[in-house]
N, C-alpha and C positions, 0 to 999 in steps of 0.2 A: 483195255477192253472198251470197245465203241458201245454205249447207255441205246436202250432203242425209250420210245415214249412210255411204255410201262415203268422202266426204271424211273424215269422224270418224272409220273406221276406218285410214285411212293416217296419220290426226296420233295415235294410239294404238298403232297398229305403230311408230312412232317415239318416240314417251314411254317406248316397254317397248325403245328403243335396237334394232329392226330397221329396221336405211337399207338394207338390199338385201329386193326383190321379188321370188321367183324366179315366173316364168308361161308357160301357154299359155294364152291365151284363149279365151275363144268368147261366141256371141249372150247368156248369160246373167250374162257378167261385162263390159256394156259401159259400164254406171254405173261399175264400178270402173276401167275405161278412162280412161272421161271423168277421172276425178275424178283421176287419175293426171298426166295432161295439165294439171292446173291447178295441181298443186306441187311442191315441190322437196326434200324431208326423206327424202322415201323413192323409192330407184333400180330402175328395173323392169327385169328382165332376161329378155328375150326366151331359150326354150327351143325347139325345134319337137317334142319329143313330151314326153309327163307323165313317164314316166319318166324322162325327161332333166333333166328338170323337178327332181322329189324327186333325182336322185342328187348334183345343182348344191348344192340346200339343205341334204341330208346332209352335202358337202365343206363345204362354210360353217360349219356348225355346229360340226363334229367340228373344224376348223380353227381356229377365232375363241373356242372355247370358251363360244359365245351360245347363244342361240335363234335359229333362222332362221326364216322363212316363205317360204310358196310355194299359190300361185292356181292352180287348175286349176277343168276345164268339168263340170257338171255328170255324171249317170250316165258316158257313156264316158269322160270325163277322170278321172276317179276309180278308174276300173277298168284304166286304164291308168296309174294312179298307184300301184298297192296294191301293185306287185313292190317301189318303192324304199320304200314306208312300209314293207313286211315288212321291208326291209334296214335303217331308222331304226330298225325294235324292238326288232330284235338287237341293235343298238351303240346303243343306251338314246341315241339323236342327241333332242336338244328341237330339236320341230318344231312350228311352226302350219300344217297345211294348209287354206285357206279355199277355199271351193267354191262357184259360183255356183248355185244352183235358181233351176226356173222360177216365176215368177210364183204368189203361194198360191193361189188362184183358179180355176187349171186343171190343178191334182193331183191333184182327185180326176174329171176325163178321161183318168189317161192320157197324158198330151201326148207329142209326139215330143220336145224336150226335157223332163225333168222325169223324177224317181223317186226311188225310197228311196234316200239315201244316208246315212245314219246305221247300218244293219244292215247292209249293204256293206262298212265300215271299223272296226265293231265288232273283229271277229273277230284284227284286226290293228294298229291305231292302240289307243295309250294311251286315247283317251278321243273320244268324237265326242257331238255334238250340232248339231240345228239350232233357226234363230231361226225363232219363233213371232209373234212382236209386236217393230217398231223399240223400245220401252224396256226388251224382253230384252238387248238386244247388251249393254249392260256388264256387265251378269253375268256372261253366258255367254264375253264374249272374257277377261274377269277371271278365272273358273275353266277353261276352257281356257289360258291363259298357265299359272298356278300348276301344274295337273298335270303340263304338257309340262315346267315344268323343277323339281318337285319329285324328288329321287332317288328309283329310278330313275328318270333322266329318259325322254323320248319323243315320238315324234310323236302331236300329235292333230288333229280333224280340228273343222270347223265349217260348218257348210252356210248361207249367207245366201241366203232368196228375191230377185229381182229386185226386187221389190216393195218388199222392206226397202230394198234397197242406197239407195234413189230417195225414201226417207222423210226427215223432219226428221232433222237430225242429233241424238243421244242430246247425254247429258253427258260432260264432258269426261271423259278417263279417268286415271284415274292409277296407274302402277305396281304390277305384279301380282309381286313377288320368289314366286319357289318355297319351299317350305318345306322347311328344312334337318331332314336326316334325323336318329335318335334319337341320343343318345352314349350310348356303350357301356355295359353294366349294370356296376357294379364289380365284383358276385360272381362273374359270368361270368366278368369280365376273367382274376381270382383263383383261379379254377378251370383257365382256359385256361392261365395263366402257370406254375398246378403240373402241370398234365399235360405241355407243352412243358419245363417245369425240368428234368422227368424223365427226359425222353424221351433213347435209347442213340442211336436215329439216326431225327431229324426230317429232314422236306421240307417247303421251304416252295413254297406254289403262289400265283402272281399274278397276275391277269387284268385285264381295262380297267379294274374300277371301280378300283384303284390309281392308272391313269394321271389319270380322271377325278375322283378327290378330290386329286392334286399330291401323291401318299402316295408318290413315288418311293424318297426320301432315307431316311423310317423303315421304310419295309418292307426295304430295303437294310441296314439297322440291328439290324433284328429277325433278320434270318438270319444277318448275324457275330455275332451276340451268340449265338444255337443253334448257330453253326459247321457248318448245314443251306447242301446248292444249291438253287439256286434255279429251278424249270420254271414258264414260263407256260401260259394257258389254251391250249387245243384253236380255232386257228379266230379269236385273238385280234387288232384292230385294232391296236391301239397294242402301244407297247413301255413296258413296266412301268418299267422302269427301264435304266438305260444297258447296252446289249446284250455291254459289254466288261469287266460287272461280273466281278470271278473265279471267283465263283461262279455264274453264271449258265450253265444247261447248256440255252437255248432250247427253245423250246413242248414241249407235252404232243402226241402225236400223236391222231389222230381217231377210234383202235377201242380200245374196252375192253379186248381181249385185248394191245394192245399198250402202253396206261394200266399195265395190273398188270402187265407186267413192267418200264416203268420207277418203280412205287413197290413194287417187290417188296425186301422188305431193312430199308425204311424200319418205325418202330414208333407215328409222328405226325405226321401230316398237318395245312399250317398252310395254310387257303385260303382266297385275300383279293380278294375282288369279281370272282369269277367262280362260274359255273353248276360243280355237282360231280357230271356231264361233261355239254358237250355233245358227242355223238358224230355220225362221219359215218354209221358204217354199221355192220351187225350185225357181231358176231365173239363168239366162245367165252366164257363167264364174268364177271364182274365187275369191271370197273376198277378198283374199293379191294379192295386184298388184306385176306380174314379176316387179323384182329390188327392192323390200320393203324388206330389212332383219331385221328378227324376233327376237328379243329376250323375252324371256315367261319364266316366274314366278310364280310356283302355286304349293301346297302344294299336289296334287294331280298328282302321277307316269304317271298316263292311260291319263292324258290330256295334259302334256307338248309332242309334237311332235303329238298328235292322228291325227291332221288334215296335218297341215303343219308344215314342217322340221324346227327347229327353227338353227337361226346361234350362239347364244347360250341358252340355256336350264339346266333352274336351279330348280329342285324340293326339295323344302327349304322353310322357315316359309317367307311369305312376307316382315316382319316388319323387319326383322334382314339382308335380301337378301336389302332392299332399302338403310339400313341405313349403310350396305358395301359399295354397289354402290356409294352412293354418298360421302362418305369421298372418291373413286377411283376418282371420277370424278372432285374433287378439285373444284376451284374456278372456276365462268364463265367466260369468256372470253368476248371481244366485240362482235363477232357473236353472242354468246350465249344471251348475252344482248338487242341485236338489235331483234333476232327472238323472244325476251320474249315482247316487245312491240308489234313487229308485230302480234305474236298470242294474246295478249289482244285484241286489235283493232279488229282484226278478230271476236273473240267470242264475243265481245258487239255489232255487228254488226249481228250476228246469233241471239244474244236475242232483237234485237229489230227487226227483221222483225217475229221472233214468236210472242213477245208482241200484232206488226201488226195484224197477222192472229189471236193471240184470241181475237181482239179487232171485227172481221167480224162476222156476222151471227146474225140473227135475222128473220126479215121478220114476224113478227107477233105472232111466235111460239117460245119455249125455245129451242135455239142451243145449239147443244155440246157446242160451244163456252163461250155462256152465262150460262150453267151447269157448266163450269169448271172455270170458273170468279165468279162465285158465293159461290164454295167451298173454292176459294182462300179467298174471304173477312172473312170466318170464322172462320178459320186454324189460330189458333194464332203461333207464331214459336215455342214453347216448345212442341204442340199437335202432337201425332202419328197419323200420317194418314197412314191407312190402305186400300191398292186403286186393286180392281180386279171389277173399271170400266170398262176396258176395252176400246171398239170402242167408246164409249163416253167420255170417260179422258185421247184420245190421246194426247190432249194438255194441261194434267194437271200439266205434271212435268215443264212443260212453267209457266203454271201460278203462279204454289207453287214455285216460286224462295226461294234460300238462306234456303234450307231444311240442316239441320245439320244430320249426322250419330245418329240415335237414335229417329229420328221422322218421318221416311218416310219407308215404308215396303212395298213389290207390289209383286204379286205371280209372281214366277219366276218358278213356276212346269210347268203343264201343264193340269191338273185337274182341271175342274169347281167347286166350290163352295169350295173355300177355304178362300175366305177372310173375309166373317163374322165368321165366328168359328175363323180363327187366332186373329183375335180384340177381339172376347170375350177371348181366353187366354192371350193376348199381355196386355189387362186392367186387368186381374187377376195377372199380375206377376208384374205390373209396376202402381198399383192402385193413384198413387197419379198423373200422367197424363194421361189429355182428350184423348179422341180417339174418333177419327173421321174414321168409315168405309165407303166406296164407293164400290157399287156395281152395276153390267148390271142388268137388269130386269130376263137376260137368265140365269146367272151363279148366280143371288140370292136365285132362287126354287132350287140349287143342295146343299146352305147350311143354308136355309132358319131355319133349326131346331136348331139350336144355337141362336137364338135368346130367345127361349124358357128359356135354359141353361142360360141365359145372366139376361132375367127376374127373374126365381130363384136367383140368387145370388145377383143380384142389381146392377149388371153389369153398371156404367153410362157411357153409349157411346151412340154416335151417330150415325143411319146409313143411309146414302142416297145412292135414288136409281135414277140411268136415266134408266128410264122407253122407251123405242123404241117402244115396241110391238113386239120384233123378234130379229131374229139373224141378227144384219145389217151385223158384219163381212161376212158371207156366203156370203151375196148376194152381198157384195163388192168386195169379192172374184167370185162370176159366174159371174160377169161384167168384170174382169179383166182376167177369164180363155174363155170365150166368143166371149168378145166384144160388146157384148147385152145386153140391158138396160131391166127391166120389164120382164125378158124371163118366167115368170107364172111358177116359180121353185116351188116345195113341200117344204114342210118342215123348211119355213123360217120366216114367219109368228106366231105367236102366239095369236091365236085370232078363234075365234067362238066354244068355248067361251073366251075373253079377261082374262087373269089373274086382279083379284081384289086383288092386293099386299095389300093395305091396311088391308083388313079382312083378309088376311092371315097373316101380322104380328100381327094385335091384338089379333086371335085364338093364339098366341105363346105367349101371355100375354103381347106384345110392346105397348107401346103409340105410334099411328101412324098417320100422314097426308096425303095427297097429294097437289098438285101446276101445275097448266099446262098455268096459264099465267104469262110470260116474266113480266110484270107491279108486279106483287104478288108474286113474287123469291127470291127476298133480303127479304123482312119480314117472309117469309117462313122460309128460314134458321135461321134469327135470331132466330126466334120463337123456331126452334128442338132442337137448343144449350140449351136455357131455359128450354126445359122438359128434355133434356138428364140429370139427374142431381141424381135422384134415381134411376134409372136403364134406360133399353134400352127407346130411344126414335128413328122412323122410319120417314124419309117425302119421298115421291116418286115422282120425277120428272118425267113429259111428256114432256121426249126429240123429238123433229122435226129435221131431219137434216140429209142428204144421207151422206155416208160416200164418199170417194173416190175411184172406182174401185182399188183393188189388185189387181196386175201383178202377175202374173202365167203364161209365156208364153208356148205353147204348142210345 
């Protein structure tokens, strides 16, 4: 049987060790159909929308720790592709996304299939290109692999015409490894180590790229050795290191003006593979307080210095930069020892007045409070919780105490309907643990069609919903852009008619429930864990409960 290039490219998706396909197809991708149909190294997984599509391969990646890839159809599948590649860029996910175009031939008609897609995915994928001639592919899928997982890693994208897909097959390919990021400058190190020696009272700050270099254990290292707490990033996927460290006083929040008041006090900021800030929304001033000097660590050129000047600035792998520093920084001292109790004390003093606040709320209807105390009772600590709750699981990473790296995952993009599509990849790549997804009512209709996908395969996760009836963020938000309570806004409500989540995940083949009384919660959950067991099972909470005006000042 003569191989045309679609066959070359699925025995090269699998030399570079991706055996999972994520796809929607169409008329342009049916060479890659075929060719699909004739072996057996790499597994296709049907999606019904592109979105659903990328948030499948996002869970895979972010899960498996690989690269993934994912097919989608030319112009409109691309365009409904770009919510979940904006959500890969943020959480630096290696992605191949390969694209079907129309035939070279009738590009420059026009065609109703057919158009630019390379300026389309620009703006948002790591890197994109299309093939020109069948003896470009190896290049091009060679330097798209290398980018997508050189750190920072990302999604890219690659556009193969019809034409090509149907051509001879190239040469074989061989192994495109990414290229490992710089190690640390020693002067820098040595610079860093005496500003931190000095320092009366350090913060250390920790974002994914810790999780993503396996830098848990010496950044965990580096703050007993300063006798600094420890905050993650604004907005952060993963969990930096074990959520029940003693020091650990849980993420940085999303406004500047409330940035500096938690590093207000501090006199040296130590920030390790994260953005220094990303923020949700305007507020008063600047998140690094004058007289806080910075030092920042991240594997990413464009974000050490993007916001604020660091006093030193090291773009270098995390894990190799911490574990410099801290042979620099030698043995603690007594200060160092005295502010490692003091910041204990402090941070079990921060987790017991959160404990307080989930312990409030009730009044006859199911609280955020009681929705997020009730997923805690059934999260065992090995289970991946997959959480784009939202306004309703603000106090979840409160209640999930003692989350390890490898069980806690939280959209960090900014695209709705990302978090059941990543659970149903994050359970295909990591099948031998539970997964527990958590989603708003609002942002579950944007990936609602991965459940389908989930049912096909026997996907066995569990997905809850706090069910609001609306976008409470917004209107939390026009009370705090405001000042006015009930101000009779559009658009924030969901209702006449009410969404019937239930019959919508059962139309998607889920076994589904619902729960709206507080007394019926605990048996509830227990119950969805027990169906969760051959594929998806759904329970939909009826959350009650205002959120608290957002500041937006004008």
């Amino acid at each position: 049987m003569n191989l045309d290039a679609s066959d070359w490219l699925l025995e090269a998706l699998a030399a570079e060790g991706v055996g999972v396909l994520f796809g929607n197809p169409g008329s342009t991708e049916l060479p890659l159909m075929d060719a699909l149909a004739r072996q057996g190294r790499v597994r296709y997984v049907l999606g019904l929308t592109e979105a659903a599509v990328i948030g499948m391969a996002d869970g895979y990646a972010q899960q498996s720790g690989q690269m993934s890839a994912a097919n989608v159809h030319v112009q409109p599948g691309l365009a409904n592709a770009l919510s979940g590649i904006l959500n890969a860029a943020r959480a630096r996910v290696p992605m191949l996304v390969t694209v079907g175009q129309q035939v070279r031939s009738m590009l420059p008609g026009a065609p109703f299939l057919g158009g630019e897609l390379v300026a389309m995915a620009a703006p948002l994928a790591k890197g994109a290109w299309e093939a020109e001639r069948a003896e470009d592919l190896p290049a091009l899928l060679a330097r798209a692999v290398r980018v997508a997982r050189t750190p920072p890693c990302g999604p890219v994208v690659l556009s193969i015409p019809m034409d090509l897909q149907v051509a001879p097959a190239p040469a074989s390919h061989p192994p495109s490894p990414g290229e490992a990021p710089p190690a640390p400058d020693p002067e820098a190190l040595t610079r860093a180590a005496a500003l931190l020696g000095a320092a009366r009272a350090p913060v250390v700050l920790l974002g994914d790229g810790v999780a993503h270099a396996q830098a848990s254990r010496v950044a965990a290292a580096v703050a007993e050795r300063l006798g600094a707490p420890i905050l993650g990033e604004p907005f952060a996927a993963r969990a930096p290191l074990p959520t029940d460290h003693p020091l650990w006083r849980g993420p940085l929040p999303g406004f500047a003006s409330e940035i500096h008041t938690a590093l207000t006090g501090h006199d040296v900021a130590l920030a390790v593979g994260m953005p220094v800030f990303r923020l949700f929304g305007v507020s008063e001033g600047p998140a690094l307080p004058g007289g806080v000097s910075l030092v920042h660590l991240d594997v990413d050129p464009d974000e050490v210095g993007r916001t604020y000047p660091p006093a030193v600035g090291m773009v270098a792998h995390p894990g190799l930069a911490l574990e410099g520093l801290l042979r620099s920084l030698g043995p603690p001292d007594d200060a160092a020892r005295a502010r490692r109790v003091r910041s204990e004390a402090e941070a079990a003093a921060i987790r017991r007045g959160r404990r307080a606040a989930l312990a409030r709320g009730g009044d006859g209807a199911i609280s955020p409070q009681a929705f997020c105390r009730a997923v805690a009772a059934i999260a065992a600590p090995r289970d991946l919780v997959v959480d784009e709750a939202l306004t309703s699981g603000r106090l979840l990473r409160s209640a999930l105490s003692g989350r390890r790296p490898g069980t806690w995952l939280a959209h960090r993009g900014s695209a709705l309907g990302w978090g059941l599509p990543a659970a149903v990849g994050a359970a295909l790549a990591d099948p031998a643990r539970r997964v527990i997804a958590l989603h708003g009512d609002g942002s579950f209709v944007f990936g609602a069609p991965a459940l389908w996908t989930a049912a096909r395969e026997g996907v066995p996760m569990a997905l809850v919903i706090a069910d609001n009836g609306g976008y409470e963020i917004l209107r939390a938000g026009l009370e705090g852009l405001t000042g006015r309570a009930h101000g009779g806004w559009p658009g924030l409500a969901i209702d006449g008619p009410a969404l019937d989540l239930v019959a919508l995940a059962h139309g998607f083949g889920a076994d589904a429930a619902a729960v709206s009384e507080p007394a019926e919660l605990r048996e509830a959950m227990a119950d969805l864990m027990s169906r969760a067991t051959g594929g998806p099972a759904v329970l939909v909470v009826r959350v009650s409960g205002r959120t608290p005006p957002v500041g937006y000042p004008l």
